[in-house]
C-alpha positions as CSV (number, residue, x, y, z in Angstrom):
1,X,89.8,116.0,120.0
2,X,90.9,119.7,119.4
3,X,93.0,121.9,122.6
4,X,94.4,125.1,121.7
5,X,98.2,125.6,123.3
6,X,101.1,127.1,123.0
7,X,104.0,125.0,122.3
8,X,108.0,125.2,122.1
9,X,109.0,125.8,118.7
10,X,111.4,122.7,119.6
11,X,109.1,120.8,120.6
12,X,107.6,120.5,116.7
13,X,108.6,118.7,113.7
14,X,108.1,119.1,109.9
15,X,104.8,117.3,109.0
16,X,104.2,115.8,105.3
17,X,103.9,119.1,103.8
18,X,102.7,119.0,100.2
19,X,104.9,122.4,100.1
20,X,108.0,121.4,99.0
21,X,109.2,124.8,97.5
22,X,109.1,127.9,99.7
23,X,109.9,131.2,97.9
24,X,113.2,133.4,99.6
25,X,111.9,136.2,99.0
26,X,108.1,135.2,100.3
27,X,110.0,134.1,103.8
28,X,112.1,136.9,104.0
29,X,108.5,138.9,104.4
30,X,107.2,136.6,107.3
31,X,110.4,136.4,109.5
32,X,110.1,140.4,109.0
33,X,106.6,140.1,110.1
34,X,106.9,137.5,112.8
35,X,109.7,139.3,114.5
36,X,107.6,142.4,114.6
37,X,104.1,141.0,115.7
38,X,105.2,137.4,116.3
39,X,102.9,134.5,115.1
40,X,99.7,135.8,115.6
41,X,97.8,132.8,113.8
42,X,97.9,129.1,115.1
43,X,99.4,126.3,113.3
44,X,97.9,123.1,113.2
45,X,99.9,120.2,114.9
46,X,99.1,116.4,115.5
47,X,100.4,114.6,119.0
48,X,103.1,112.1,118.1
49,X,105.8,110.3,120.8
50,X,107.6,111.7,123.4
51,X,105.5,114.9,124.1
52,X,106.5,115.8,120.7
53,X,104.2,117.4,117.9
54,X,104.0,116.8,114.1
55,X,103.2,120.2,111.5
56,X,100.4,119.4,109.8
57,X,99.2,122.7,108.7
58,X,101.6,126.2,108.9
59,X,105.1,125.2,108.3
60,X,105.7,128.5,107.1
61,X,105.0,130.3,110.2
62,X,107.0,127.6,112.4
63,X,110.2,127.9,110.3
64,X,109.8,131.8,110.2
65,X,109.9,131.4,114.1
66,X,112.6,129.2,114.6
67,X,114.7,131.4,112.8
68,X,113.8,134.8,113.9
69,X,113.2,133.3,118.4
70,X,114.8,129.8,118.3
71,X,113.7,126.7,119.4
72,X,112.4,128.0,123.2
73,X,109.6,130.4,121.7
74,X,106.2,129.4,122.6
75,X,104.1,129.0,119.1
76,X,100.2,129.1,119.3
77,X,99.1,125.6,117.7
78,X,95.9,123.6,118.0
79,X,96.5,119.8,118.8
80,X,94.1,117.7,116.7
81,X,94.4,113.8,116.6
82,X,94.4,112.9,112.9
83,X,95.8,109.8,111.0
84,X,98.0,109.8,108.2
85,X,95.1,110.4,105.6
86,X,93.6,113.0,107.4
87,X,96.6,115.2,107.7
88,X,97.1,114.8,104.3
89,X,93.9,116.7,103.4
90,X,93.9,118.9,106.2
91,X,97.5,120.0,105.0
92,X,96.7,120.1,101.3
93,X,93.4,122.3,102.2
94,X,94.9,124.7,104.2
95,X,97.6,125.5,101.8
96,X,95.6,125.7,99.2
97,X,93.2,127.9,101.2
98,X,96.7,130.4,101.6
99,X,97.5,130.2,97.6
100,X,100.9,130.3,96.5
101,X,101.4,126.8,96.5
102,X,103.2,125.3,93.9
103,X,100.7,123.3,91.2
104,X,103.0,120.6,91.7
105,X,102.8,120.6,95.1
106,X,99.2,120.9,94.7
107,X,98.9,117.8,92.3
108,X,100.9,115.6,94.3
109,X,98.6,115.9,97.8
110,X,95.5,115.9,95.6
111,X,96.7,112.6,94.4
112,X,96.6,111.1,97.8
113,X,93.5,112.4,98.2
114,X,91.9,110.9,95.8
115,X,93.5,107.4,96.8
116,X,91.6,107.9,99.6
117,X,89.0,108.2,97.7
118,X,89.2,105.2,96.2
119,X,89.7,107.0,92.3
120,X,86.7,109.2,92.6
121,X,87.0,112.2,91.1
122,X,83.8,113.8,91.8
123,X,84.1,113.3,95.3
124,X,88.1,114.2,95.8
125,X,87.0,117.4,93.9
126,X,84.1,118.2,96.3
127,X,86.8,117.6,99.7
128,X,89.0,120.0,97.9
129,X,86.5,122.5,97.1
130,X,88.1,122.5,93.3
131,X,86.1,122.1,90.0
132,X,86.2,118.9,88.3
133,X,88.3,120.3,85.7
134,X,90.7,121.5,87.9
135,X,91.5,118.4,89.5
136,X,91.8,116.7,86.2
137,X,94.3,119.6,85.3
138,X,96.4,119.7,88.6
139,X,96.5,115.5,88.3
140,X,98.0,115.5,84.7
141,X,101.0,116.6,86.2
142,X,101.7,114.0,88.2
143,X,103.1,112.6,84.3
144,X,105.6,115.5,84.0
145,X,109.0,114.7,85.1
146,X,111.1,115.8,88.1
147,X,112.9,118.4,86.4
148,X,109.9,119.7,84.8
149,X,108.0,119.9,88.3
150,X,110.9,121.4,89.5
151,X,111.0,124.2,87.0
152,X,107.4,124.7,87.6
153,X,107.5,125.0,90.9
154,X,110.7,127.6,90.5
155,X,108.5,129.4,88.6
156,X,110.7,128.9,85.3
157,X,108.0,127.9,83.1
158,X,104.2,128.9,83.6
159,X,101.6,125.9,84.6
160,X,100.1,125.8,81.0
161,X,103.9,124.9,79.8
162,X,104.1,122.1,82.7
163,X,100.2,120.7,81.5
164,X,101.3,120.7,78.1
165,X,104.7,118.8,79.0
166,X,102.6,116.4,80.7
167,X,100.9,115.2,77.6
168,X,104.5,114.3,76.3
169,X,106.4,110.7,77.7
170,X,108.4,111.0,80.3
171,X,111.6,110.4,78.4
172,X,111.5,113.3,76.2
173,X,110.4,115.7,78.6
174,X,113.8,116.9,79.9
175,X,114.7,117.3,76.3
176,X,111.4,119.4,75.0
177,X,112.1,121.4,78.7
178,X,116.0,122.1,77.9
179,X,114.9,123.7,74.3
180,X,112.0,125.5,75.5
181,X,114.1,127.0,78.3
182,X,117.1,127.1,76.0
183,X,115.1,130.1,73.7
184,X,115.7,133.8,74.1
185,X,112.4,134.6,75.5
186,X,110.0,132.3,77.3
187,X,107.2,131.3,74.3
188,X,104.1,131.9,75.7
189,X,101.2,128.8,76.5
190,X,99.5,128.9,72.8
191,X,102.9,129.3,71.1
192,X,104.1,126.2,73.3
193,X,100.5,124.6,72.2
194,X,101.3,125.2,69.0
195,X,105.0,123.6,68.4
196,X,104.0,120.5,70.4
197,X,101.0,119.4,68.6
198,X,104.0,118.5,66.1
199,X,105.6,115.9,68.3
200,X,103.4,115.4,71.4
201,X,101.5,112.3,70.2
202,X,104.2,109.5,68.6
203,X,102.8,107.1,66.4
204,X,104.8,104.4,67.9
205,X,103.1,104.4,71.9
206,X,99.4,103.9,69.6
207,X,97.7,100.9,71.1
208,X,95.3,100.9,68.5
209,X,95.3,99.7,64.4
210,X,97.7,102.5,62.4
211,X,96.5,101.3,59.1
212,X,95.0,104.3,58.5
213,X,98.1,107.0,59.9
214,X,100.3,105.3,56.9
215,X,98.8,107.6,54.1
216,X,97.3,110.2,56.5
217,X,98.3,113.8,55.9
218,X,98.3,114.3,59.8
219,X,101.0,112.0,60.0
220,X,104.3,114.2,60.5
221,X,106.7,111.6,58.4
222,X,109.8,113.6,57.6
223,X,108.3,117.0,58.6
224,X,110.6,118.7,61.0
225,X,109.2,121.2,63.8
226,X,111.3,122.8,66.8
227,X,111.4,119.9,68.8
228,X,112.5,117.8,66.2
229,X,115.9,117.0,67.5
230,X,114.8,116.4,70.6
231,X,111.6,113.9,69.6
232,X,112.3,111.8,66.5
233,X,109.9,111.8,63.5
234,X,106.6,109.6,62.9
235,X,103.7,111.8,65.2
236,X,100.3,112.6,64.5
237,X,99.1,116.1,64.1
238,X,95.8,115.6,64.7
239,X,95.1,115.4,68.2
240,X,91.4,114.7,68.2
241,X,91.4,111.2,66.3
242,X,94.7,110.4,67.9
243,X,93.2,110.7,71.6
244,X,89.5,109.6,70.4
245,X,90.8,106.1,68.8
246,X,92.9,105.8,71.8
247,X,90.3,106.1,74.5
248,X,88.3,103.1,72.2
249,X,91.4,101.0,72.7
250,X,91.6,101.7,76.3
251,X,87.6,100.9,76.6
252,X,87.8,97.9,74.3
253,X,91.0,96.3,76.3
254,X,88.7,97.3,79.4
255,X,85.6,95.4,77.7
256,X,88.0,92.2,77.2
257,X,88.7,92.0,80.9
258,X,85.2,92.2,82.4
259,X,85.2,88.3,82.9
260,X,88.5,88.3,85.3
261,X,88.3,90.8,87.7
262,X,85.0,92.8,89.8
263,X,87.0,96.0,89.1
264,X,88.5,97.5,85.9
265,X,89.7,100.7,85.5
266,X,91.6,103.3,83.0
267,X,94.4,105.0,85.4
268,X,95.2,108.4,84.5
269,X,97.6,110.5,85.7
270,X,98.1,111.5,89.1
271,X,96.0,108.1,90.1
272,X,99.0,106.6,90.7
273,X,98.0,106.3,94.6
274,X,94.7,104.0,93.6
275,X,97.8,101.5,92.3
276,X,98.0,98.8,95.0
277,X,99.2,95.1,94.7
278,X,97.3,92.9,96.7
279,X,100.3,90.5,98.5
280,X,99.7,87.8,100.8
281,X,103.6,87.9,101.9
282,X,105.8,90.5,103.0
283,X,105.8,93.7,105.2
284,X,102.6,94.8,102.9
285,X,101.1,91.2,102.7
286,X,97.3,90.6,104.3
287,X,98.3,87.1,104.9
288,X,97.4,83.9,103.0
289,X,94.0,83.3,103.7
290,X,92.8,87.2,103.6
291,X,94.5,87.4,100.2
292,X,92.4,84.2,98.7
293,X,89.1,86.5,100.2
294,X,90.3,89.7,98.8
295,X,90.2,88.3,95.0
296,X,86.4,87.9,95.5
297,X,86.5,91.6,96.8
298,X,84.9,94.3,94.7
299,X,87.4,96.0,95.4
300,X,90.1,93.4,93.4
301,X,91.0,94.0,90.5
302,X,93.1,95.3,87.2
303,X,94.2,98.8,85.8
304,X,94.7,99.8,82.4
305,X,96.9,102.7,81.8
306,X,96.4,105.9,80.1
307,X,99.5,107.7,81.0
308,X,101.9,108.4,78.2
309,X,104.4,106.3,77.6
310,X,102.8,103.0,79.3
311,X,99.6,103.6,77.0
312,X,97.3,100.2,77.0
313,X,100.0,98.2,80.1
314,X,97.5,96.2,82.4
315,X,98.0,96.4,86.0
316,X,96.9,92.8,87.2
317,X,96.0,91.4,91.1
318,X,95.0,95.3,92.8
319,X,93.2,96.4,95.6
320,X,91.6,100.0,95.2
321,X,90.7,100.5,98.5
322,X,93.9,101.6,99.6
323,X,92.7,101.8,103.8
324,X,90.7,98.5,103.6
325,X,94.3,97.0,102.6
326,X,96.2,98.9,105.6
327,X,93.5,97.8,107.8
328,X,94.5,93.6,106.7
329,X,97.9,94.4,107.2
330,X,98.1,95.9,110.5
331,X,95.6,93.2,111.6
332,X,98.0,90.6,110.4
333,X,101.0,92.2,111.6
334,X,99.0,92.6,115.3
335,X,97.8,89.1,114.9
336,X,101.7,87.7,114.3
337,X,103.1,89.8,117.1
338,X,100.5,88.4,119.3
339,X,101.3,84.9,119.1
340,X,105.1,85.8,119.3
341,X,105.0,87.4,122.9
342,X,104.2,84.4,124.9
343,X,106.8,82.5,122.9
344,X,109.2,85.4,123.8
345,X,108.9,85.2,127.3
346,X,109.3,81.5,127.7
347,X,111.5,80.4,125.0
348,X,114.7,80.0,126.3
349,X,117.8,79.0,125.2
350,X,120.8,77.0,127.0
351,X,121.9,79.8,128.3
352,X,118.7,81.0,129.6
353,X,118.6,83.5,127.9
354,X,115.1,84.3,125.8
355,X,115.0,83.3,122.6
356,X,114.6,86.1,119.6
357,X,111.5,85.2,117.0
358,X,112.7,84.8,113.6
359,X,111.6,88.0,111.7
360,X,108.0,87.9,110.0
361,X,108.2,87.5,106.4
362,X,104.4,88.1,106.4
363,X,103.3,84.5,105.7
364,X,102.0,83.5,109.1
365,X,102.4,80.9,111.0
366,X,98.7,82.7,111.8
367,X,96.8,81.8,108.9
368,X,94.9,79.0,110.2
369,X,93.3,81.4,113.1
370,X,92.6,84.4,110.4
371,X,90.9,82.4,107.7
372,X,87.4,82.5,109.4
373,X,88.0,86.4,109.7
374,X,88.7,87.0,106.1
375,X,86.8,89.6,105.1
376,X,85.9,91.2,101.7
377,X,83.5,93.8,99.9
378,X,80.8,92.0,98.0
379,X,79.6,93.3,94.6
380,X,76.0,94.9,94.5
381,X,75.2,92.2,91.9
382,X,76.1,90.0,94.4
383,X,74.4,91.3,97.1
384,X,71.2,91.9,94.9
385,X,71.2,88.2,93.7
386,X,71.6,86.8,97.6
387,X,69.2,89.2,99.2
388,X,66.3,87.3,96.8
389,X,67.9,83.5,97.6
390,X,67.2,84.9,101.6
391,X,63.7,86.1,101.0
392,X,63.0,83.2,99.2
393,X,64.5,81.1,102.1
394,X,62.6,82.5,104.9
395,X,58.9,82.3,102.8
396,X,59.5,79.0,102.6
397,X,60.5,78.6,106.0
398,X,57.8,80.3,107.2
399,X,55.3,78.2,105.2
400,X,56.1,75.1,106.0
401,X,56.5,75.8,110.3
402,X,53.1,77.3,111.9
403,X,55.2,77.5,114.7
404,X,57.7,80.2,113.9
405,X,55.7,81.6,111.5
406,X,53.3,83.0,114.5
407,X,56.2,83.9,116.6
408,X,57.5,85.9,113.2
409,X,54.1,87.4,112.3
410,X,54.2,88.7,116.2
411,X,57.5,89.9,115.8
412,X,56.8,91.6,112.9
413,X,53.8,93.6,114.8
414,X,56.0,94.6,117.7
415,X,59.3,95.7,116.0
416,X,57.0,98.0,113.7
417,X,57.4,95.9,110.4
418,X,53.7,94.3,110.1
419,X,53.0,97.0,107.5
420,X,55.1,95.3,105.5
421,X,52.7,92.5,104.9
422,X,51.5,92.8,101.5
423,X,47.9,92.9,101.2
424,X,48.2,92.3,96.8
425,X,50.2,89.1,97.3
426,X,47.7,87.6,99.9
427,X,44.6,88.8,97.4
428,X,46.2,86.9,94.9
429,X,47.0,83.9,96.9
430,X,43.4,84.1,98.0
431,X,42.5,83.8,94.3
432,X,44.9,81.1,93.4
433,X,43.9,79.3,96.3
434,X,40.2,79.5,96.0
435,X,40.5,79.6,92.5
436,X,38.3,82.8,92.2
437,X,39.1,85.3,89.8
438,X,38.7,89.2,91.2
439,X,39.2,92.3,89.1
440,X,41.0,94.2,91.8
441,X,42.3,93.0,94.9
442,X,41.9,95.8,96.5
443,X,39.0,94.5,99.1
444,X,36.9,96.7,101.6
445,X,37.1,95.4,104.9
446,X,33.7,93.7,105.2
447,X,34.1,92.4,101.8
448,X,37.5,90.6,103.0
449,X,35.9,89.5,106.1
450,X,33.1,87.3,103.9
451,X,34.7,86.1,101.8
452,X,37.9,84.7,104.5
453,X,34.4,83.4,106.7
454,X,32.8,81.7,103.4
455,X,36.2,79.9,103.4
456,X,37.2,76.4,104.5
457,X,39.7,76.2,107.4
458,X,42.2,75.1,105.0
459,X,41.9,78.2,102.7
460,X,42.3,80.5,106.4
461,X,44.9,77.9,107.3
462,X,47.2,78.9,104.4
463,X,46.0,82.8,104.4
464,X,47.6,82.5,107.8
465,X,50.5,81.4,107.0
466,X,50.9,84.0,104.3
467,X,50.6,86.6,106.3
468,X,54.2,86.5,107.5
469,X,55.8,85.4,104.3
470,X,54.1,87.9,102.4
471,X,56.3,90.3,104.5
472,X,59.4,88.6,103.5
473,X,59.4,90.9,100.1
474,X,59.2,93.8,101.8
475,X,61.7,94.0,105.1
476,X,64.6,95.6,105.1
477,X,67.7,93.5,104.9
478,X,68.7,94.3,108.2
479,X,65.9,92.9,109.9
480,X,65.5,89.9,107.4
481,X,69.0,88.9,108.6
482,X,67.9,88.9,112.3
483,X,64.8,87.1,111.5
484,X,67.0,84.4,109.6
485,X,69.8,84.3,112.3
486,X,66.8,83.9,114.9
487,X,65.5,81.1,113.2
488,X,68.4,79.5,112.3
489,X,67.6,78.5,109.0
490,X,70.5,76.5,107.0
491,X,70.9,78.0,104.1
492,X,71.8,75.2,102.4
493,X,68.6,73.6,102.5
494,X,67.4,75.8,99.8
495,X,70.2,76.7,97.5
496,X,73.2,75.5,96.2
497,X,75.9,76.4,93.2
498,X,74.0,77.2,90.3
499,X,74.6,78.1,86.8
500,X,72.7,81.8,87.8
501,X,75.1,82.2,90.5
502,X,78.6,81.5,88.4
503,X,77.6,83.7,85.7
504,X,77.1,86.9,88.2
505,X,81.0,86.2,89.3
506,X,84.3,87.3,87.5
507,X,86.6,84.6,87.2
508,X,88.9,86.2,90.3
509,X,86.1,85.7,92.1
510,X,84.8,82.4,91.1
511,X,88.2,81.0,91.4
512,X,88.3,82.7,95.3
513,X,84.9,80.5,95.9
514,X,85.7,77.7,94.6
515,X,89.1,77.4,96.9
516,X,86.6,78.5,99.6
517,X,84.1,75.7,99.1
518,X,87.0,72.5,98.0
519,X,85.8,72.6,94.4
520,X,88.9,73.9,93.4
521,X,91.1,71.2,95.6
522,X,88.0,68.2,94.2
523,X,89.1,69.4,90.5
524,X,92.8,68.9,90.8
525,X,94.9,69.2,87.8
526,X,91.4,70.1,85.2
527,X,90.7,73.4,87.8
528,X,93.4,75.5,85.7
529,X,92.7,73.7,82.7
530,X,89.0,75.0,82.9
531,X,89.5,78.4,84.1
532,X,91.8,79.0,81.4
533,X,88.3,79.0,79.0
534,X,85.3,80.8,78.4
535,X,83.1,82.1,80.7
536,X,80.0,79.7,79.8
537,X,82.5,76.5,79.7
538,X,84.0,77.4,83.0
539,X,80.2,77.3,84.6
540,X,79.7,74.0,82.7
541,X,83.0,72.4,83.9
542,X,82.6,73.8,87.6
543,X,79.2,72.3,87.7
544,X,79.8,68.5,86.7
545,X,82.5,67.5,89.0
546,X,81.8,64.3,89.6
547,X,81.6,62.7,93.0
548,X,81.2,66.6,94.3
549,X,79.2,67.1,97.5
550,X,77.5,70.4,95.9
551,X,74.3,70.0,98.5
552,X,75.5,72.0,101.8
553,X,78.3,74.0,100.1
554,X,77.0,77.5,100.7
555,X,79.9,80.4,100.0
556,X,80.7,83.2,102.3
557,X,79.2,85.4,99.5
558,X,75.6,84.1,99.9
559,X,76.0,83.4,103.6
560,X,73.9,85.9,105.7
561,X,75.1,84.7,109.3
562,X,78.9,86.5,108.9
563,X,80.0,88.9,111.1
């Protein structure tokens, strides 16, 4: 919904602006302008309480107004219903769109956009209509410092000084800033390039082997540059091999995780709003049950860091998809407050008064009713390996019932899917059958016709009942689904935990199905004991529990009747 009005200046609030600095003498030249012409252009406002508005877009203009009319002047706006997320981009757009925003400013909104693109790059810099580059510039800075934002955004230093600070840790970055502002003239960008590559890259934060740096002549030992006071001694020089062996520690540390968690992935600066711990309790907790779902999520996982000065930490137990988690834990706070207004309006106390609920602490008394709506985000591997058990499923369903295989085949005709029926596999059932050999089975009609009438009935028999299962290969998922659901095929009848299964889970999710299922309860004490091992002796241990009922247990994973 979009109206176009005019509102009361007082009637508006400050939005989340990415524009934190706005330049004296830049206002000075609106208010002039406003008080000649007034605001000719709309700002862009979202509806909050009250009959009140929230700035998303054209602060400037509003605060020009108030000061120059006061809070009783009638401001064009457009009204535009937007969440959180989505005034975030439309504010960060439309400044950009205006320049003369601060690259801090800049980098700190794009960060949140690009939470809410779960870490994509490519696609945060396609909704910001920025190059790749550029994003990966403006997000670097999101490493420098308060002060040195600040001075950036003053216009102290230039953004190349500010993207070169950023390459330095955080608690020498005030001290490089202070010398570099303390010099007679402002060095310029290359000259700045130049004295850092002296001190920028400490041999001490390397996560990988220094053997080598000892006798290395890029290794800055005693040297002294301009810095040096502020940065102590012991840096490479050479910024290539630094940052090449440091990106194959970063992948290797990545490679040595692959088993634990669906998702792994190098943070860099700025991606500090991907960073979310998945809690069951709290004011940010999903609740019990949702949480146990969520570590089979593909969505769930770890974060290594690349940012200077936590080089190589691992971020353990996230969620990535930063509105998926907001979505939980608004349904968990709904679901709490739900069950707490009948109690509040017939709990009393002596005194007849109504009792007060004791405060969520985000472990609900709830859980039981959520856990069957625990939802997660399968992995494609997943999803691939499931979509084959169901195919498999229905064709032999379908083989072994006449019944609803005729009431299938007919379906198939009248929903439009019969061309799915694949006229290779029934030639080479034909074959196997009749045990004819054919050098093509690719048959003209009256050549299909004799030979099906020079068959026996229980040759046509089975070709019949091929006809639907050969379509099973070939439907779409969504229609398999409703053909499985129709028929109401128990899944269990055809699969259960196997070896091919385990080894397409991380162990975060294999532990998440096996609390699912009771394997994890049936194993006791040995459950730890043999997650704690390698991937091939976890499948082994999970797989000989003795006394186990494994027949029946299907996982939510592989289940296709789930809302």
């Amino acid at each position: 919904m979009q109206l176009q009005a005019s509102i009361k200046v007082g009637n508006i609030l400050p939005g989340r602006n990415p524009r934190g600095y706005f330049d004296p003498s830049e206002m000075t030249a609106l208010e002039d302008s406003v008080k000649s012409k007034g605001v000719l252009q709309a700002i862009l406002v979202r509806p909050r309480d009250a009959g009140r508005y929230e700035i998303v877009a054209g602060e400037r203009r509003w605060r020009a107004a108030k000061k120059v009319f006061g809070d009783e002047y009638e401001i064009p706006a457009l009204v535009r219903d937007l969440d959180d997320g989505e005034a975030d981009e439309a504010a960060l757009i439309e400044n950009i769109q205006r320049a003369d925003m601060s690259p801090t400013e800049e980098a700190e909104a794009a960060a949140k956009i690009l939470g809410r693109c779960q870490g994509d790059r490519d696609e945060a810099s396609r909704r910001l209509g920025w190059s790749r580059t550029t994003l990966d510039k403006r997000l670097a800075l999101m490493n420098c410092s308060e002060r040195v934002r600040r001075a950036l955004s003053e216009r102290r230093i230039q953004l190349g000084h500010a993207e070169l600070l950023a390459a330095v840790t955080r608690d020498k970055q005030d001290a490089v800033l202070e010398k570099l502002l303390s010099q007679a003239s402002l060095p310029t960008v290359a000259q700045f390039r130049g004295q850092l590559e002296q001190i920028s890259r400490a041999l001490s934060s390397a996560i990988f082997d220094k053997g080598e740096c000892t006798s290395c002549s890029h290794n800055s030992g005693n040297q002294q540059a301009l810095f040096g006071e502020a940065i102590a001694a012991g840096h490479c020089t050479h910024g290539a091999c630094f940052d090449g062996k440091t990106e194959a520690a970063l992948d290797a540390k990545k490679a040595s995780l692959a088993d634990d968690y669906p998702t792994i992935r190098i943070v860099r600066p700025g991606e500090n709003f991907t960073l979310l711990r998945l809690l069951a309790e709290g004011d940010t907790g999903v609740g019990d049950e949702q949480a146990k779902a969520c570590r089979a999520c593909k969505n769930f996982g770890a974060a290594i860091s690349a940012v200077p000065g936590k080089l190589g930490n691992v971020y353990p137990d996230l969620c990535f998809d930063a509105s998926c988690n907001a979505k939980k834990v608004a349904a968990r706070i709904k679901l709490e407050k739900d069950k707490a207004t009948p109690a509040e309006g017939s709990a009393k106390t002596a005194s007849g008064k109504s009792a007060t609920p004791a405060k969520s602490s985000g472990k609900a008394a709830s859980q039981p009713d959520t856990k069957s709506d625990a939802k997660v985000q399968d992995s494609q591997r997943v999803k691939d390996y499931r979509l084959t058990v169901w195919r498999k499923a229905l064709r032999r369903e379908l083989m072994g019932n006449r019944d609803n295989n005729l009431t299938v085949l007919i379906a198939l005709a009248l929903s439009g899917n019969a061309r799915h029926i694949s006229d290779t596999k029934l030639g080479k059932a034909f074959a196997a059958i009749t045990k004819q050999e054919f050098t093509s089975f690719v048959f003209k009609a009256d050549e299909a016709a004799r030979l099906v009438a020079q068959s026996d009935e229980a040759v046509r028999d089975k070709l019949f009942l091929g006809l639907a299962a050969s379509a099973a290969d070939g439907i779409e998922e969504k229609t398999l689904v409703q053909i499985l659901t129709y028929l109401e095929i128990d899944l269990g009848r055809h699969w259960k935990l196997c070896e091919e299964f385990l080894k397409l889970l991380t162990k975060s999710e294999i532990e998440a199905m096996c609390d699912e299922i009771g394997l994890k309860v049936a194993m006791g004490g040995t459950f730890a004991k043999a997650m704690s091992g390698k991937k091939d002796d976890i499948v082994k241990a999970l797989l000989n529990v003795a006394a186990f009922p494994y027949e029946g247990k299907v996982p939510r994973s592989m289940r296709f009747n789930i809302a």
